[in-house]
Wavefront OBJ file of the C-alpha trace (Angstrom):
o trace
v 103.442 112.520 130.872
v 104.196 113.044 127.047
v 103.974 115.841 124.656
v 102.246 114.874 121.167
v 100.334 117.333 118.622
v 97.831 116.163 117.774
v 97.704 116.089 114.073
v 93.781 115.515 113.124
v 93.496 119.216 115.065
v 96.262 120.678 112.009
v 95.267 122.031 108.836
v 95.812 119.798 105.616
v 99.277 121.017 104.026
v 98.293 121.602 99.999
v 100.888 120.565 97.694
v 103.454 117.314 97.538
v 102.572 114.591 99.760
v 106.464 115.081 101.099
v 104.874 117.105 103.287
v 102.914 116.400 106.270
v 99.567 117.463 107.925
v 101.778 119.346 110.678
v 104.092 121.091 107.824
v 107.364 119.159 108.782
v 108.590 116.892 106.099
v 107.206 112.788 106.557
v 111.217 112.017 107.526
v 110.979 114.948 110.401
v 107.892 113.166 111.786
v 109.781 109.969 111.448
v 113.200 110.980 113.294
v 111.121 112.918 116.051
v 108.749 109.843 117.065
v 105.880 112.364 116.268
v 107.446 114.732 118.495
v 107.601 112.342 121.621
v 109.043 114.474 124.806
v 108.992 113.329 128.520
v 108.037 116.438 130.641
v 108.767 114.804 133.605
v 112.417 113.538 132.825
v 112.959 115.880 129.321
v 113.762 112.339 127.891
v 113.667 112.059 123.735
v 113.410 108.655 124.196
v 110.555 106.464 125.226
v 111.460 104.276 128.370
v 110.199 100.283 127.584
v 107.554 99.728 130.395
v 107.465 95.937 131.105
v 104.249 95.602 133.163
v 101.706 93.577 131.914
v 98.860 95.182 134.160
v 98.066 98.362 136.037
v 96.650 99.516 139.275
v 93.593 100.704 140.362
v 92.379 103.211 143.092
v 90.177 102.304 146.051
v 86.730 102.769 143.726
v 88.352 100.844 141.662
v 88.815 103.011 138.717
v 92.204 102.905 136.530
v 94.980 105.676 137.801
v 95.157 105.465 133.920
v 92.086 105.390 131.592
v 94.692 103.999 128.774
v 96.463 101.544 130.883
v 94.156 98.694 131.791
v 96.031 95.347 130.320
v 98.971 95.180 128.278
v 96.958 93.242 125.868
v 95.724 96.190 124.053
v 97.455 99.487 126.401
v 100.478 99.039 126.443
v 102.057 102.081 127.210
v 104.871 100.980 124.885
v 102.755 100.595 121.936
v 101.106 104.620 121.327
v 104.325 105.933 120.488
v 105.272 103.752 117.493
v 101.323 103.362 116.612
v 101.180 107.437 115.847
v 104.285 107.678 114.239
v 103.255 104.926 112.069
v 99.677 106.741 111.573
v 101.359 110.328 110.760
v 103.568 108.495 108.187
v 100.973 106.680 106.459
v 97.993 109.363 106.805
v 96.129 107.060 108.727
v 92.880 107.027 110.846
v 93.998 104.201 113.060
v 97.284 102.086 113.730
v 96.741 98.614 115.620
v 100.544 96.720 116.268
v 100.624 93.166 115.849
v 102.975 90.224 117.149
v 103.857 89.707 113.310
v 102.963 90.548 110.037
v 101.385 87.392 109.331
v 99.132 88.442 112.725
v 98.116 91.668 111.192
v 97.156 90.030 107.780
v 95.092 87.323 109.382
v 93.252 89.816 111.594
v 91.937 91.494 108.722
v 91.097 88.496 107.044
v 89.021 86.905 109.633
v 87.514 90.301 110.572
v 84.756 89.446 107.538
v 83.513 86.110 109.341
v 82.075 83.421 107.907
v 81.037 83.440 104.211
v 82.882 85.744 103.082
v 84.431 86.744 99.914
v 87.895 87.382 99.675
v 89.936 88.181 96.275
v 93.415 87.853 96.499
v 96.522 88.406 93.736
v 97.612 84.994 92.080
v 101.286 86.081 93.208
v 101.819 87.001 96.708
v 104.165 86.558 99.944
v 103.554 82.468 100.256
v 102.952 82.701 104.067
v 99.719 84.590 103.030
v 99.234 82.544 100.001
v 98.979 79.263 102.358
v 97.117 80.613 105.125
v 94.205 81.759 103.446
v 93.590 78.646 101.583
v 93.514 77.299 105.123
v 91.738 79.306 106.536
v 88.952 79.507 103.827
v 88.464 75.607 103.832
v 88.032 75.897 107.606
v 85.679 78.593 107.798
v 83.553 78.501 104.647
v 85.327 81.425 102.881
v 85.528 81.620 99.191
v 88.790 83.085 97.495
v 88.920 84.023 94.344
v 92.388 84.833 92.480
v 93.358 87.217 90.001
v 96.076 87.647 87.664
v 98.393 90.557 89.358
v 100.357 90.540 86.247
v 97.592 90.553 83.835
v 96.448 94.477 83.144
v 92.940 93.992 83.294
v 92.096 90.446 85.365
v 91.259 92.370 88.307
v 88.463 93.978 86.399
v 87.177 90.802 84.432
v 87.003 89.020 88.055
v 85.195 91.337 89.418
v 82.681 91.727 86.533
v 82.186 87.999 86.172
v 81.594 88.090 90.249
v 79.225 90.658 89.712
v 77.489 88.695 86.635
v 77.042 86.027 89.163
v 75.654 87.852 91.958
v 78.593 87.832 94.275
v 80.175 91.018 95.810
v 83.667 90.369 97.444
v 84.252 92.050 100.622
v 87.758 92.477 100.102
v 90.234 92.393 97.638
v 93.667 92.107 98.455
v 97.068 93.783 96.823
v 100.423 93.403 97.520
v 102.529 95.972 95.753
v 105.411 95.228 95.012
v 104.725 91.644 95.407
v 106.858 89.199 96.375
v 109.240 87.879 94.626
v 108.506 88.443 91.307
v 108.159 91.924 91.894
v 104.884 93.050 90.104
v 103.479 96.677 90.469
v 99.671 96.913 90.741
v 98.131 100.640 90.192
v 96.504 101.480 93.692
v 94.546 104.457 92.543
v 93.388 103.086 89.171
v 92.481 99.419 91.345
v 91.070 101.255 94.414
v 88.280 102.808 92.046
v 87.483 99.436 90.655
v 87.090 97.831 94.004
v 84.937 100.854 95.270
v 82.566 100.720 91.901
v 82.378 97.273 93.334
v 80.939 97.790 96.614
v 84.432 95.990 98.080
v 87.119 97.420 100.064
v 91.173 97.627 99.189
v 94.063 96.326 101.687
v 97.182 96.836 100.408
v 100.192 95.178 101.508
v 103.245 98.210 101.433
v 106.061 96.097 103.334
v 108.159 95.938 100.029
v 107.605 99.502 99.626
v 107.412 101.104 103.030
v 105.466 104.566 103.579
v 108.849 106.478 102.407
v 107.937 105.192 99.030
v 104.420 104.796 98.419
v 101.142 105.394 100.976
v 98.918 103.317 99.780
v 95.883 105.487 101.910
v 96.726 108.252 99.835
v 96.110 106.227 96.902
v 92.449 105.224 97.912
v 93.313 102.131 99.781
v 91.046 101.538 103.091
v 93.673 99.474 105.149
v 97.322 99.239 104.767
v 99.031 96.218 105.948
v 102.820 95.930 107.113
v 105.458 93.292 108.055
v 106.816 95.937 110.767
v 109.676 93.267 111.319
v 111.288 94.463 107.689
v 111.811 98.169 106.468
v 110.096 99.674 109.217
v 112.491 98.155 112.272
v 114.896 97.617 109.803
v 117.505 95.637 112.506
v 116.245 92.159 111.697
v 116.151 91.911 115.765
v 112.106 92.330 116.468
v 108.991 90.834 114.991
v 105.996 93.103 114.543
v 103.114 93.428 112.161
v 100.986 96.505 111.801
v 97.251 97.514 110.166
v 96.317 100.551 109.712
v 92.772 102.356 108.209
v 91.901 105.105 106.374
v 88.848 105.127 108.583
v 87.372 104.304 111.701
v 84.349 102.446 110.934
v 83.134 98.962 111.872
v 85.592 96.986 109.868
v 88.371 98.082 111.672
v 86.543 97.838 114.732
v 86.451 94.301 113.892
v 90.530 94.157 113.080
v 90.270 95.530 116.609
v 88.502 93.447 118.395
v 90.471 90.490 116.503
v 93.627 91.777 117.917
v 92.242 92.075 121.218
v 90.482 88.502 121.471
v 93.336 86.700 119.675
v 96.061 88.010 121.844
v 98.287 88.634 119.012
v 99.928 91.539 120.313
v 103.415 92.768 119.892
v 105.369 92.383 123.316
v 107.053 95.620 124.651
v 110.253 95.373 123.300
v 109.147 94.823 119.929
v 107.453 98.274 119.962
v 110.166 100.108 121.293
v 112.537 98.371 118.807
v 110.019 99.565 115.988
v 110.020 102.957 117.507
v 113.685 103.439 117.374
v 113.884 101.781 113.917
v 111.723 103.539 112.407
v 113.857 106.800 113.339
v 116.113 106.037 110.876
v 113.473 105.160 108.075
v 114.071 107.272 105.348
v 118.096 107.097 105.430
v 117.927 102.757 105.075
v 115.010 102.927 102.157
v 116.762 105.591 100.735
v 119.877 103.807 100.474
v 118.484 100.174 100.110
v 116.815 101.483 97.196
v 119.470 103.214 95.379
v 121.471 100.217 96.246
v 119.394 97.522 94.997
v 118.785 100.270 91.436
v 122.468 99.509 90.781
v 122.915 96.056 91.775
v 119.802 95.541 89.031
v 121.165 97.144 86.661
v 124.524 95.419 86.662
v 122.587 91.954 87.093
v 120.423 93.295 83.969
v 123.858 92.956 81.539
v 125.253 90.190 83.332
v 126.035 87.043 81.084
v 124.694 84.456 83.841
v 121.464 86.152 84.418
v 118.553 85.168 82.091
v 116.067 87.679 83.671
v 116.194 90.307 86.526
v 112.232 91.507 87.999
v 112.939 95.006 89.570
v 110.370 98.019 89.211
v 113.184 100.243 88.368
v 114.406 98.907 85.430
v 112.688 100.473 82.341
v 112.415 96.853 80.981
v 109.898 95.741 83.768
v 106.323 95.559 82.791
v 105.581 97.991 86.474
v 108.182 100.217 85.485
v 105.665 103.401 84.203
v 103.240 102.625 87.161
v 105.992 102.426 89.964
v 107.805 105.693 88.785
v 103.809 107.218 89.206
v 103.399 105.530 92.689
v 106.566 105.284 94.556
v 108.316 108.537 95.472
v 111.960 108.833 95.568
v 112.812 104.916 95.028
v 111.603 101.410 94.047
v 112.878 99.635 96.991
v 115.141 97.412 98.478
v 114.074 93.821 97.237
v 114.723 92.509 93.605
v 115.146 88.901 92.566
v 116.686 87.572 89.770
v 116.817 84.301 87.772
v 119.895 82.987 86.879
v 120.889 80.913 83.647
v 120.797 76.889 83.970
v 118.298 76.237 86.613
v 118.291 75.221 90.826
v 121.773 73.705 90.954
v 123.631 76.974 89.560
v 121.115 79.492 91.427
v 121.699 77.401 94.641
v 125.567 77.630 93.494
v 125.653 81.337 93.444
v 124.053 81.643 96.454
v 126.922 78.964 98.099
v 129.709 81.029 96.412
v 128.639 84.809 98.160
v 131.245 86.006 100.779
v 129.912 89.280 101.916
v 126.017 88.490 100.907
v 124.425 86.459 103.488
v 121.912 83.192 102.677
v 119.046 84.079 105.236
v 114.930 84.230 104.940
v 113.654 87.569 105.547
v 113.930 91.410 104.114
v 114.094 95.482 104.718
v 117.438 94.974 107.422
v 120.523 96.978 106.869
v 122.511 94.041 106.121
v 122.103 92.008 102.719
v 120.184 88.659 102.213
v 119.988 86.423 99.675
v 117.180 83.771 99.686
v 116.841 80.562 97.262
v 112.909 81.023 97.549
v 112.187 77.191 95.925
v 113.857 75.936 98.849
v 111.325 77.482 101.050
v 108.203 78.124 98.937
v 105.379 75.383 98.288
v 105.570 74.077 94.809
v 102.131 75.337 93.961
v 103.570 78.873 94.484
v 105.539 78.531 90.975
v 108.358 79.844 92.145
v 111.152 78.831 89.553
v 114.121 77.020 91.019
v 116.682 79.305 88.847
v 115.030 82.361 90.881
v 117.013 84.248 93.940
v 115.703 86.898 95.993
v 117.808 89.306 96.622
v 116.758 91.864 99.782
v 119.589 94.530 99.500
v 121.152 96.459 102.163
v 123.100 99.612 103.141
v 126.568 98.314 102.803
v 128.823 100.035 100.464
v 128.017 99.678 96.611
v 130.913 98.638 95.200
v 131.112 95.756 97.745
v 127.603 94.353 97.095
v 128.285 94.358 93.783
v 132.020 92.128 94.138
v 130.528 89.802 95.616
v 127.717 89.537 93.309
v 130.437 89.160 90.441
v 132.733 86.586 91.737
v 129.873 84.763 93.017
v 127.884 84.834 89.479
v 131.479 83.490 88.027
v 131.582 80.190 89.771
v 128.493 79.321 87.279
l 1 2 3 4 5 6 7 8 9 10 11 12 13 14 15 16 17 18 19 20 21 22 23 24 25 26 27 28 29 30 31 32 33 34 35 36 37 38 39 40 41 42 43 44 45 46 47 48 49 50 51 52 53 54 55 56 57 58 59 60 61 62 63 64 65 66 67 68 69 70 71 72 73 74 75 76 77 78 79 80 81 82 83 84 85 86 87 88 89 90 91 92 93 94 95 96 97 98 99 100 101 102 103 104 105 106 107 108 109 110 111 112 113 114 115 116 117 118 119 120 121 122 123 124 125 126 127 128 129 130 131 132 133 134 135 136 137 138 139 140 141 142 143 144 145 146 147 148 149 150 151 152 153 154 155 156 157 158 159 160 161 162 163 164 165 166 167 168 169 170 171 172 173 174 175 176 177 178 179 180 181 182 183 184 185 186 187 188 189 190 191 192 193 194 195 196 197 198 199 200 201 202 203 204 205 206 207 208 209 210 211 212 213 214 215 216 217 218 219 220 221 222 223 224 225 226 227 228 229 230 231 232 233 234 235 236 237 238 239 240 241 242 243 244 245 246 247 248 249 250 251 252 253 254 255 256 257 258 259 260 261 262 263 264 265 266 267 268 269 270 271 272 273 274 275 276 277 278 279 280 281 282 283 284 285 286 287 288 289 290 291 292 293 294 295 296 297 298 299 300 301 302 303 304 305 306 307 308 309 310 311 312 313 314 315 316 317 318 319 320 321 322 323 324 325 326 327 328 329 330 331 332 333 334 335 336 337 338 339 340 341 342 343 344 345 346 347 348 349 350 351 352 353 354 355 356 357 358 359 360 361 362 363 364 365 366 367 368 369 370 371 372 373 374 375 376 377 378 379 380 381 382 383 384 385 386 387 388 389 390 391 392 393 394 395 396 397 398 399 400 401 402 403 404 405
């Protein structure tokens, strides 16, 4: 048996969005699990139940109404599902096996013949599989330019002159890797005068820095396995909705007929990671604001794409829309081309070369070496996803590592 308000039943809390519908602060609800207790044991911590399935009495009828299959009840997965929902303000939370999982889901929730708009720049994985998946199932993306001010807008007007309506329209803010900032509130009321609805991918910025449902987003998409475990030891993928209404019925019910759902580990892991939340953003962020800045003067370094950097075209939009930081990812293009990017890379000590993001440790990734060509992805580019180690030795490496070029 666990103790959880129930924060739907709580007033709104006027004022700062710091502060949560049950008065604590968003990094109180984060560190408390969203007040998890056992009464039975007086445990803070969830156990990890392993069972996959769950008895029944002798009319048959579930001992639990909530625990029928682990396939969608998991008794693992409520815990890390609300504290996911009080930190975003959301409606709904549905875990996923990965975040790639919990992007296709919404995807294919609009079925055949749909009309999907998605950013020109985006994580490749998602970039890939939608072309995929559109040629397979007779969907029709159209791209816009998510560093262009106002292509959003002239899509959707020339989709509109044609008679088309797009059922969703896709941002990913900051994107990655080039790092480009798109409004939410000014986009969401475009999408809405268009009939569409708004997912917003927040795993770059996490919801200490920016909640996108706030912002008039409808669904909020994460890569759970980055900022919000933060360990780099589980892979999860959440959605969440402002709403529930039939479209995230359907996300649902594509969960649920898929199978992609997150094992019981995985949730637990996410659970305990996201504890910490608000100390590893905090510091990846302030982190990664230095190490920018310093890449910003450096001799070797023909461009640096941060949001916090006054020079970046986001830089007025982010400081509006993220709260307290700009995040932990930046990337950076150094001076020559692929063989002196790939050398810098070679020549880090305390840096590691590794795919991925949002973990305490520090990763640097060569993204050409990964990334499809028709991604654009420059070979002189490196992505740099910054930790929590000490300053001053991120930064040492960086500079003896930049000097072998």
């Amino acid at each position: 048996m666990t103790e959880r308000k129930d924060v739907s039943e709580l007033p709104d809390v006027a004022g700062p969005s710091q502060v949560a519908h049950d008065g604590n602060r968003y990094e109180t609800l984060a560190v408390k699990a969203s007040h998890y207790l056992d009464l039975q044991t007086g445990a803070v911590v969830a156990p990890i139940h392993t069972a996959t399935t769950f008895a029944r009495d002798d009319k048959y009828r579930l001992l639990n109404a909530a625990c029928a299959y682990s396939r969608d009840d998991s008794p693992s997965y409520p815990i890390a599902e609300q504290t996911l929902s009080d930190l975003e303000n959301a409606d709904g939370c549905c875990l996923f096996s990965s975040g790639m999982a919990a992007i296709s889901s919404v995807m294919r929730a609009f079925g055949s013949g749909a009309n999907l708009v998605l950013p020109e720049s985006l994580y490749w994985g998602v970039f890939s599989w939608a072309k995929r998946f559109a040629e397979k199932n007779d969907i029709r993306i159209h791209f816009y330019d998510n560093a262009g001010k106002d292509s959003l807008q002239n899509l959707l007007s020339s989709l509109q002159e044609q008679g088309v309506r797009p059922d969703l329209v896709w941002v990913e803010t900051p994107s990655n890797p080039f790092l480009h900032v798109t409004d939410i509130q000014a986009v969401s009321s475009i999408v809405h005068a268009a009939g569409s609805l708004l997912c917003v991918d927040s795993t770059a910025a996490s919801p200490v820095l920016t909640r996108p449902l706030d912002l008039g987003a409808d669904f909020v998409v994460h890569s759970a396995t980055k900022y919000l475990n933060g360990h780099s030891d589980a892979l999860c993928g959440a959605v969440l909705t402002k709403e529930d209404n039939a479209t995230w019925q359907s996300v649902c019910e594509e969960r649920h007929l898929s199978g992609a759902v997150a094992g019981n580990l995985e949730a637990w892991l996410l659970s305990r990671g996201m504890r910490t939340l608000f100390l590893r953003v905090g510091r990846a962020s302030d982190n990664a604001l230095r190490i920018a800045e310093f890449l910003d003067g450096h001799e070797k370094v023909d461009k640096v794409h941060y949001p916090g950097l006054p020079s970046h075209p986001g830089h007025d939009i982010a400081c509006r829309q993220m709260n307290g930081g700009f995040g932990g990812l930046l990337s950076f293009e150094v001076i020559g081309g692929e063989d002196e990017a790939l050398a810098v890379a070679g020549a880090l000590q305390l840096i590691t070369s590794a795919t991925s993001l949002g973990g305490v440790e520090t990763l640097i990734e060569h993204r050409a070496s990964v990334e499809p060509p028709e991604t654009g992805v420059p070979g002189a580019l490196l992505r740099l996803a910054v930790g929590i180690e000490q300053i001053d030795d991120l930064l040492a490496d960086l500079s003896q590592a930049l000097s072998h070029i």
